[in-house]
Every structure is written in structure tokens, then in C-alpha cells.
TORKE-92951 format. One line per 4 residues: number of its first residue (from 0); their letters; for each residue x, z, y of C-alpha. Coordinates in Angstrom, 2 decimals, padded with zeros to 5 digits. Example, Ala and Ser with C-alpha at 12.3 -4.5 7.8 and 13.67 -1.06 7.14 Angstrom:
BEGIN
0 = AS = 012.30:007.80:-004.50  013.67:007.14:-001.06
REM end
This chain:
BEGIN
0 = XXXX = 091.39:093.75:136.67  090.37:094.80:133.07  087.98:091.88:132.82  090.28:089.50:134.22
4 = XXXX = 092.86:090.70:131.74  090.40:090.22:128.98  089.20:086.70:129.72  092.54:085.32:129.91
8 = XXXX = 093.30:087.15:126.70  090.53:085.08:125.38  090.89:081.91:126.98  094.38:081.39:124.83
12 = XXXX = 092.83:082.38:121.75  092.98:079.23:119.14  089.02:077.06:119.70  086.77:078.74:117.26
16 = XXXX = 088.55:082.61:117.21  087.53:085.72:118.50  089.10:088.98:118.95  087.57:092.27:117.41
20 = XXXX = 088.61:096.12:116.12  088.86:096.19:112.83  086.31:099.06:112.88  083.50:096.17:113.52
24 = XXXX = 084.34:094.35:110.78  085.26:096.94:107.59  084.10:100.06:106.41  087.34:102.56:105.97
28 = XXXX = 087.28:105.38:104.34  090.30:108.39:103.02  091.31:109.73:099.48  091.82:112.77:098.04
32 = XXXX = 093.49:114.95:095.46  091.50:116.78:093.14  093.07:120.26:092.12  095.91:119.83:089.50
36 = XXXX = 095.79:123.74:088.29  091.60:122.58:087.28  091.83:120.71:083.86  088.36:119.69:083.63
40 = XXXX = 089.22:117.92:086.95  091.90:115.13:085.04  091.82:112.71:082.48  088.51:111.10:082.87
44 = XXXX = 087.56:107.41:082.91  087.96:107.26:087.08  090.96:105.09:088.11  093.06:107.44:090.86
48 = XXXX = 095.86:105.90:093.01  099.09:106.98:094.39  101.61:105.16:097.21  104.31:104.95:094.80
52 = XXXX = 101.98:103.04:092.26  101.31:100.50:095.25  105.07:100.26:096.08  105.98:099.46:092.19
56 = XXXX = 103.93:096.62:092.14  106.70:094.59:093.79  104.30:092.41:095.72  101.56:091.94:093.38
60 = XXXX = 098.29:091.68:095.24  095.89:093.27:092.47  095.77:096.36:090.51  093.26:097.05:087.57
64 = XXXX = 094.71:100.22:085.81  096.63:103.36:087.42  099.05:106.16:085.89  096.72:109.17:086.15
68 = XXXX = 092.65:109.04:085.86  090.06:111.98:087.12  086.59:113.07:086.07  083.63:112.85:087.79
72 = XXXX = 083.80:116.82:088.37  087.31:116.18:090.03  085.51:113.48:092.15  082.54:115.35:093.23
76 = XXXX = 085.08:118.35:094.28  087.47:116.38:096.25  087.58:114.46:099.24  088.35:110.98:097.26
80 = XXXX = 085.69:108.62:097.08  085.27:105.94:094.70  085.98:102.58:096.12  084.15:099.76:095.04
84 = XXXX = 086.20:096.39:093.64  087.61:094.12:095.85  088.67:096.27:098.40  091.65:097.11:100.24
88 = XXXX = 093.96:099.71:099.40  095.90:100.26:102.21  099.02:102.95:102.14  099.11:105.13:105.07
92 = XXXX = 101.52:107.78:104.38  105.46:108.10:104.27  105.22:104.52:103.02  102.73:102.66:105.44
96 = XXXX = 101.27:099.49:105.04  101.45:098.39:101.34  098.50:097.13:100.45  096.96:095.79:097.31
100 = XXXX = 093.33:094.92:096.23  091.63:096.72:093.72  089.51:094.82:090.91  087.79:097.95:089.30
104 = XXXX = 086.37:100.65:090.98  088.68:103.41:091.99  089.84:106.45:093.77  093.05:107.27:095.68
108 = XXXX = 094.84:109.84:097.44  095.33:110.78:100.36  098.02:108.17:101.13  095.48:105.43:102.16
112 = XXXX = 093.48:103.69:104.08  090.58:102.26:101.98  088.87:099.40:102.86  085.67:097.80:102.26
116 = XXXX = 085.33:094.42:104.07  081.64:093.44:105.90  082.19:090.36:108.14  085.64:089.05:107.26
120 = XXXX = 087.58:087.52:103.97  088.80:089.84:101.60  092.09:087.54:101.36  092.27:086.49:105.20
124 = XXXX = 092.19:090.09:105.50  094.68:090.82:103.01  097.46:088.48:104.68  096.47:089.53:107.97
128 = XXXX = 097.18:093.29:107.17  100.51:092.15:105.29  101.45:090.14:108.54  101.20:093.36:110.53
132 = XXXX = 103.19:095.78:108.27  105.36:096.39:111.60  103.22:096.98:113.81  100.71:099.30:111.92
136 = XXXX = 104.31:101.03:110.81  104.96:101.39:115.19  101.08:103.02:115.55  101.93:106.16:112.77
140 = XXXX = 102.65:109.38:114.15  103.29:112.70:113.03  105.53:115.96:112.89  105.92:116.46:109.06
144 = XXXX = 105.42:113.01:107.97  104.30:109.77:109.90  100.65:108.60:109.32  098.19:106.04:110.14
148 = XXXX = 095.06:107.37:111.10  091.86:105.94:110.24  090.47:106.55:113.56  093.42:104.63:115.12
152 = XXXX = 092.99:102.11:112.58  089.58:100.94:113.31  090.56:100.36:117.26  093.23:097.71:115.89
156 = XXXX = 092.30:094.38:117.31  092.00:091.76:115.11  092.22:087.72:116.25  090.16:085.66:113.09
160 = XXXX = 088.59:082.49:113.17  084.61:082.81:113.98  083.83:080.41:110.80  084.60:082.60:107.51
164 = XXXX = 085.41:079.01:105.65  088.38:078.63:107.98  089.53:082.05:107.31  088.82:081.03:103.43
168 = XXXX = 091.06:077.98:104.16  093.95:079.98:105.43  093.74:082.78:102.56  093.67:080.02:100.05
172 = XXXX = 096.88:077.72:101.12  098.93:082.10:101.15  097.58:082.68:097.91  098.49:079.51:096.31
176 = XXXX = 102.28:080.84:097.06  101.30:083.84:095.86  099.44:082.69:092.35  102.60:080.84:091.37
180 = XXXX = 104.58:083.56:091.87  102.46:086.13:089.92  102.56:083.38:087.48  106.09:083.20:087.19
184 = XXXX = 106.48:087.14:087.10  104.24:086.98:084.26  106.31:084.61:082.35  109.53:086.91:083.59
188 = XXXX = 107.58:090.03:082.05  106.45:088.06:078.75  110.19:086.65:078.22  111.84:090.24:078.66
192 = XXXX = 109.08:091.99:076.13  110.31:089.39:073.77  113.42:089.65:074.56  113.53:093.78:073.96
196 = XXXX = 111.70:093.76:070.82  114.30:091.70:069.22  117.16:093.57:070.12  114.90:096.95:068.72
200 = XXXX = 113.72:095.67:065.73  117.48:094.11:065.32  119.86:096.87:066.66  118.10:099.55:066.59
204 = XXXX = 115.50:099.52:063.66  118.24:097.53:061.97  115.84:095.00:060.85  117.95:091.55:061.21
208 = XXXX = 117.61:088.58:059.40  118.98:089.48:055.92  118.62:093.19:056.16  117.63:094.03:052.96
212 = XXXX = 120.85:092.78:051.43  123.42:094.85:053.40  125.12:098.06:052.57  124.92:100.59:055.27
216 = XXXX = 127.70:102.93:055.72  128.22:106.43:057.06  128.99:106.73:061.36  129.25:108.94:064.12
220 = XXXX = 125.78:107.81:065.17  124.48:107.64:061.55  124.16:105.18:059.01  124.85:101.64:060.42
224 = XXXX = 125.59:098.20:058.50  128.97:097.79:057.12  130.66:095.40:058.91  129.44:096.93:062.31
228 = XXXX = 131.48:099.54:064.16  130.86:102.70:066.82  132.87:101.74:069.97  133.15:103.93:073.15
232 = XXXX = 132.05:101.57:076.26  135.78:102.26:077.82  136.78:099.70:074.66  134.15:097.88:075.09
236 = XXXX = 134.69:096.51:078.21  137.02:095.01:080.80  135.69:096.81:083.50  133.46:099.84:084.81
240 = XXXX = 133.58:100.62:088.51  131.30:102.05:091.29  130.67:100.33:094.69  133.63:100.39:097.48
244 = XXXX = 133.36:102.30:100.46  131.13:100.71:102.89  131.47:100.09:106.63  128.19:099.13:107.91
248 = XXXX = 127.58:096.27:110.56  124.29:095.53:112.95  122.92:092.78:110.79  123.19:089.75:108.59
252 = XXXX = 124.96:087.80:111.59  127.83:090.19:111.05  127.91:091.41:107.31  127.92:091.14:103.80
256 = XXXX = 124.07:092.71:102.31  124.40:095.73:099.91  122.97:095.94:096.76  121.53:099.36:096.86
260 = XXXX = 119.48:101.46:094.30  116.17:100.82:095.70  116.27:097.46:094.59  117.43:098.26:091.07
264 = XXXX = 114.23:099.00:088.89  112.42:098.17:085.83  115.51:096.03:084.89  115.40:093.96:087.74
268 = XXXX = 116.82:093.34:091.03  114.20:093.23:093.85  115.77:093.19:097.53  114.50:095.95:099.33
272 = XXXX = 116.14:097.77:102.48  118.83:095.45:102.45  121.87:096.20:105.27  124.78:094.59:105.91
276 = XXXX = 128.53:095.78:105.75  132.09:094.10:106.33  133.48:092.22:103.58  135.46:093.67:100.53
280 = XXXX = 137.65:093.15:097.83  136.45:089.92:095.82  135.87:092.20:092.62  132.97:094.28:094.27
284 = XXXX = 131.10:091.10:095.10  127.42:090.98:092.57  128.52:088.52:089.84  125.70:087.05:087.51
288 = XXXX = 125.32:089.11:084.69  126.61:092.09:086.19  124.88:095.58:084.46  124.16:097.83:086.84
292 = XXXX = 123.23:101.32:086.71  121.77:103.77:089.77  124.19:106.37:089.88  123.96:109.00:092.60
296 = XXXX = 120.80:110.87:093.49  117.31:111.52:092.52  114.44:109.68:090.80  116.49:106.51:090.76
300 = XXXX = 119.59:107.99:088.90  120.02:106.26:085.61  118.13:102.89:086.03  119.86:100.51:084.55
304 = XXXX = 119.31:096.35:085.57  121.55:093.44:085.66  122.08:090.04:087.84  120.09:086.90:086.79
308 = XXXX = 119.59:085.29:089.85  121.55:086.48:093.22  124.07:083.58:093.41  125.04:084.10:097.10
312 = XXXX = 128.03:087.07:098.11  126.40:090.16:098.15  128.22:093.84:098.09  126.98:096.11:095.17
316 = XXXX = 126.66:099.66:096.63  128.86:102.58:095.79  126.19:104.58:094.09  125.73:101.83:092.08
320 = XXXX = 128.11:101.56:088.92  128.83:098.27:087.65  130.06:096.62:084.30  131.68:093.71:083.19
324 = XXXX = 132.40:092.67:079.31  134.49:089.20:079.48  132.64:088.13:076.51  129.10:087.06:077.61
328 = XXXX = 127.29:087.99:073.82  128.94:091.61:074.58  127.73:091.73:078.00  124.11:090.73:076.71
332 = XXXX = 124.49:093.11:073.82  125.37:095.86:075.78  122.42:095.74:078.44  119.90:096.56:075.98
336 = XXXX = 122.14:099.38:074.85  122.36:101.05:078.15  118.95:100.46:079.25  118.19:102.18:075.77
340 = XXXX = 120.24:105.06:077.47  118.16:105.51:080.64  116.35:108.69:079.80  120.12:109.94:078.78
344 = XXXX = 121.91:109.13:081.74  119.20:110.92:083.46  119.84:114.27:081.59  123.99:114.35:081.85
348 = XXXX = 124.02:113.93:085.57  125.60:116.59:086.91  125.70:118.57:090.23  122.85:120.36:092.77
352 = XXXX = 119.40:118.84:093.42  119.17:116.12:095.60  122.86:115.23:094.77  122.99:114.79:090.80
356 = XXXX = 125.53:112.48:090.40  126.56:110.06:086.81  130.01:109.59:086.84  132.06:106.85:085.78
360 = XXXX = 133.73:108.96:082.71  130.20:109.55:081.40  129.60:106.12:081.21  132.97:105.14:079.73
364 = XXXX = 132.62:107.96:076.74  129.19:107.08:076.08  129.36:105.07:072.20  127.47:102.75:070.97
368 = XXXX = 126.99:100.49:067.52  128.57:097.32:068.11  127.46:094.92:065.70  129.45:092.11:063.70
372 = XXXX = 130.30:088.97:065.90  127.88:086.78:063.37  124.76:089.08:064.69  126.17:088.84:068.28
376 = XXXX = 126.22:085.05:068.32  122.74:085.33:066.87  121.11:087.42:069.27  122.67:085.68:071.75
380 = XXXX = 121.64:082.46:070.64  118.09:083.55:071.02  117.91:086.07:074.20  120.36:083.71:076.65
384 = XXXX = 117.81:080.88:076.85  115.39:083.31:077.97  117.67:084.86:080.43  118.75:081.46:081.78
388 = XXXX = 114.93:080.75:082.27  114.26:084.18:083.79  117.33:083.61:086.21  115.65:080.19:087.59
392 = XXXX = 112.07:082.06:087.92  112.84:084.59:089.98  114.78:081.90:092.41  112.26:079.88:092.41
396 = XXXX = 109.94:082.96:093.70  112.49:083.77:096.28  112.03:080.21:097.56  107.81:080.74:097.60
400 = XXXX = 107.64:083.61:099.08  110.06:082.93:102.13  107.78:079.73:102.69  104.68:081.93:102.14
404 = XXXX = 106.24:083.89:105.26  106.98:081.05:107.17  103.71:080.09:106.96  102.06:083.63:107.42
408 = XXXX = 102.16:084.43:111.05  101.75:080.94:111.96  098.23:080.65:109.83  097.52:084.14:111.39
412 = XXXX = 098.22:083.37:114.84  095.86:079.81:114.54  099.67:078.03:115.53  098.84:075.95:112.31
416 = XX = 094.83:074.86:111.68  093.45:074.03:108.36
REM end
């Protein structure tokens, strides 16, 4: 019965594929923290990889530098191994199957799965583990925390094509998706740098055009140029609010998605965890522009972003505090203000761990320099052509990848030869 079962398995596999376990055609291997109380142990020249470095790459498929490095001591007295380049970096852990390719040899924890291809594409591979994110998410078990084993792992079956070229064929027409987006987030990163040195060397440096001519005056904050004025953000603004309450629904069929505080970080929105609630009053609707700043909670409190792109109705959360100057040059202004103010947020949140909490008040008392409206309209002039381009980037990347994922399990499955 097993045999029969098997043959017809592989009589409706595509011409030209064959089924395997994944242990026959990679190498895997674990990671391994080296002991943090051992100083000789840290700060060498060998790369060393966490999950949350994986998940913060917001897609990207490569990584060539990590936050922490170890010695070849803290190697050698650890269970992580150093993983050649051009493998695959697969989390296992908590968050399970992010996965990202490495281009210089390194080390991780033990979060992952590393892999070392033998008889398969590195990028065939690479889609082919992203297309299964699910299901290797369904195999993890555990008491404390849910894992993928390695063992488990390497009995995965795996349908490929038998001719590596075909499999090159399929990784090729993904990545091309792929390279224009990691183009395009390049140009978003580029545009923003530009965008934040200005407003420092401007408004906070007080290094503007002309300078060296105007008087600076005595302030609450310090000296600042005359002309310019300390403002509280409550008179800044027309309006600071948090989130409404929410009354969550099964799906997108029958909601409104939330903007939650996952998806708000390094200053940008990126959809993550989405669910789906009943509709609202109009004014807690995402509006372009919109600053946003993580509000309730841990590691995320603080972070502050705002709307470019999302053009379609979408909820912002009630942890989420939102604000809305009517004048666009003040709006501009004042998100490089408060994402100046991250690390301060951070520290006046109040309450017990795990609940820390920014309130709106905070927010409204905080001051700022508010500079003349000449500088306004000049900064503005220069940062809201950038923004505009930004804006149209990351649409145009929301557009690749949900063809990329059209196209994923279809390439995967052999539905659609190349």
C-alpha cells in the first residue's frame, strides 16, 4: 500500500521533478551562544547572529554585517559553528522560518537552522523555504517555546526539478522581483539619510543657509535663532489622539486592518500581523502623513514613523498615538522632531514592566523649537519631493512583492515551467 501510495505520489509530479528530504540534499547544522559573563569570548572579528536581526531585515534576502561579533575563543567554547557564505540562515525559534542568506562567513545562535546547500540552488532553495513558512511553522513543537528541530528538518520532503538550470530558471524570474525591490529600499534608505541630515545640520546644529548672520536669543531649550519660538506640541497641532477601541472580526472579508505597533519601525510602516476590526469613526482612519508613535508596551514603546504610502482605509491601533498638524511644512517639521525624541519617550513611560505606557499628556507637553515660516517653507521645499518619491517606492514594492507571491507557489509547485 506504501509503494502504491508512493508511485502515484510520483506519477503527478511535474516531467523532470523528483521528490527528496531535505537531509539528502543540504548539510544543517545549530548555533550557539558563547558565555556573556567571559569577555575574552566577545568582540572579535566573527560575525554572530540573532532571530531578531533576521526579522529586522524586513524581507531582505542577504546579510553581510551583524550587531554583536565573538572571538575565536568564544567559538571554540561554544556550540556555534562558523557557517560558510552563501548559506542559509534559517530561524527556528519563537520566530520560525525567516530566512536570509549570508555573504560572509558567520556564526549564529541557537535560533537557527543553518544551511549549507550540496545538490540544490542556493536561491531555488531560498524561495522554496520562504514558500513553506506555514508549514515548517505547523512541524515546531515544544513546552517552553516552539522549535524546529533539525532532525525533523532533514525528513522534510522536498519536490525540485532534476535539472539544477531549471531550478536556476525559477530562482532567477523570484529574484528579479526581489532585486527591484531591494533596489528601491535602497533608494528609500538613501532619500531618508538625506533627508535627516538636513533637518540636523538645519534644526538642530542650527546650521541653515545664512547662519552666520543671525542673532540667537535666550530659550527654554537654550539659545535658538531670533525669530524662532519654543512651542508645546498641544499648540502645535490640531490634533493628538490614540487608536479607538477595537472590536475584532474573522478576517479581511469582514473588517477594517489595524495598524498595529509591529509594523511601526525604523520610521516606516511595514504590514506585519495585520487583523481586521469593524469600522470606526472617519477620524481614526490612517491618513497620509499621519506621525505615529508606539505607545503602550515594551521594546516597541516610543518608535515614532509616519504614512507615505497606505492610501486604502485602514484603522490605526489604540496603542498607537497619532498626530495631525493642518499645515503640511509643520507636520514635516515636526516628524523629525519627535523621531529626535525616541530615546525620550522611551524613558517617561510610566507604569509596571510589561505595561509601560506614554500617554497622550506626555506627548502634548513635550516642546520643541519651531522655526520661522521662511525656514519651514525651505525645508519643506527640499524634504517633500523626497517624501513624495519615497511614498511611490514603497507602493510600487507592495505591487512586486504580491506578484512575486503569486508567482511563488506556482514556480514551486512546477504549475508554471520556465
Amino acid at each position: 500500500m506504501t509503494k502504491e501510495k508512493l508511485q502515484f505520489k510520483n506519477q503527478n509530479l511535474p516531467k523532470g521533478w523528483r521528490k527528496v528530504k531535505l537531509g539528502e540534499i543540504v548539510d544543517v547544522y545549530g548555533g550557539g551562544t558563547p558565555n556573556t559573563s567571559i569577555p575574552k569570548y566577545w568582540g572579535g572579528n566573527i560575525a554572530w547572529l540573532t532571530p531578531a536581526e533576521v526579522v529586522a531585515l524586513n524581507g531582505n534576502r542577504f546579510i553581510d554585517k551583524t550587531e554583536r561579533y565573538i572571538t575565536d575563543e568564544g567559538l571554540k567554547h561554544s556550540s556555534a559553528k562558523l557557517i560558510p557564505p552563501n548559506s542559509l540562515l534559517l530561524t527556528s525559534r519563537a520566530t520560525i522560518g525567516e530566512v536570509v542568506i549570508n555573504k560572509i562567513p558567520m556564526a549564529t545562535n541557537q535560533g537557527f537552522i543553518n544551511i549549507i546547500p550540496k545538490n540544490v540552488d542556493l536561491m531555488f532553495l531560498f524561495y522554496w523555504l520562504k514558500n513553506k513558512r506555514k508549514y515548517l511553522n505547523q512541524l515546531a513543537i515544544g513546552s517552553t517555546f516552539n522549535e524546529l528541530s533539525k532532525s525533523v528538518f532533514k525528513k522534510i520532503e522536498i519536490e525540485l526539478p532534476e535539472d539544477i538550470n531549471e531550478q536556476k530558471r525559477i530562482a532567477d524570474i523570484l529574484s528579479a522581483f526581489d532585486d527591484k525591490i531591494e533596489l528601491n529600499n535602497k533608494i528609500i534608505k538613501t532619500l531618508e539619510q538625506m533627508a535627516q541630515e538636513i533637518f540636523k545640520e538645519w534644526f538642530v546644529k542650527f546650521r541653515f543657509p545664512g547662519w552666520e548672520k543671525v542673532k540667537f536669543v535666550d530659550s527654554e531649550l537654550g539659545k535658538i535663532p531670533e525669530g524662532w519660538e519654543v512651542r508645546k506640541i498641544k499648540n502645535t497641532v490640531e490634533i493628538i489622539s490614540r487608536g479607538p477601541a477595537l472590536t475584532y472580526v474573522r478576517g479581511e472579508r469582514d473588517g477594517i486592518p489595524v495598524l498595529n505597533q509591529r509594523c511601526i519601525r525604523n520610521g516606516e510602516i511595514e504590514l506585519e500581523a495585520i487583523q481586521y476590526v469593524k469600522p470606526v469613526k472617519e477620524i481614526f482612519y490612517l491618513r497620509k502623513w499621519d506621525i505615529l508613535i508606539n505607545s503602550m508596551g515594551t521594546g516597541t514603546l516610543g518608535r515614532v514613523s509616519r504614512n507615505l504610502s497606505i492610501d486604502y482605509p485602514m484603522i490605526i491601533h489604540n496603542c498607537i498615538t497619532f498626530i495631525r498638524a493642518h499645515d503640511p511644512k509643520i507636520q514635516m517639521y515636526l516628524y523629525y522632531q519627535l523621531k529626535n525624541h525616541e530615546k525620550y519617550f522611551e524613558q517617561i513611560a510610566t507604569g509596571s514592566t510589561g505595561q509601560t505606557s506614554l500617554t497622550i499628556e506626555m506627548i502634548k507637553e513635550l516642546s520643541v523649537v519651531l522655526p520661522s515660516h521662511f525656514y519651514l517653507e525651505q525645508f519643506f521645499e527640499k524634504v517633500e519631493p523626497m517624501w513624495e518619491i519615497v511614498g511611490r517606492l514603497k507602493k510600487e514594492n507592495k505591487i512586486l512583492a504580491a506578484l512575486r507571491d503569486l508567482l511563488l507557489p506556482k514556480l514551486m509547485s512546477g504549475e508554471i515551467r520556465v
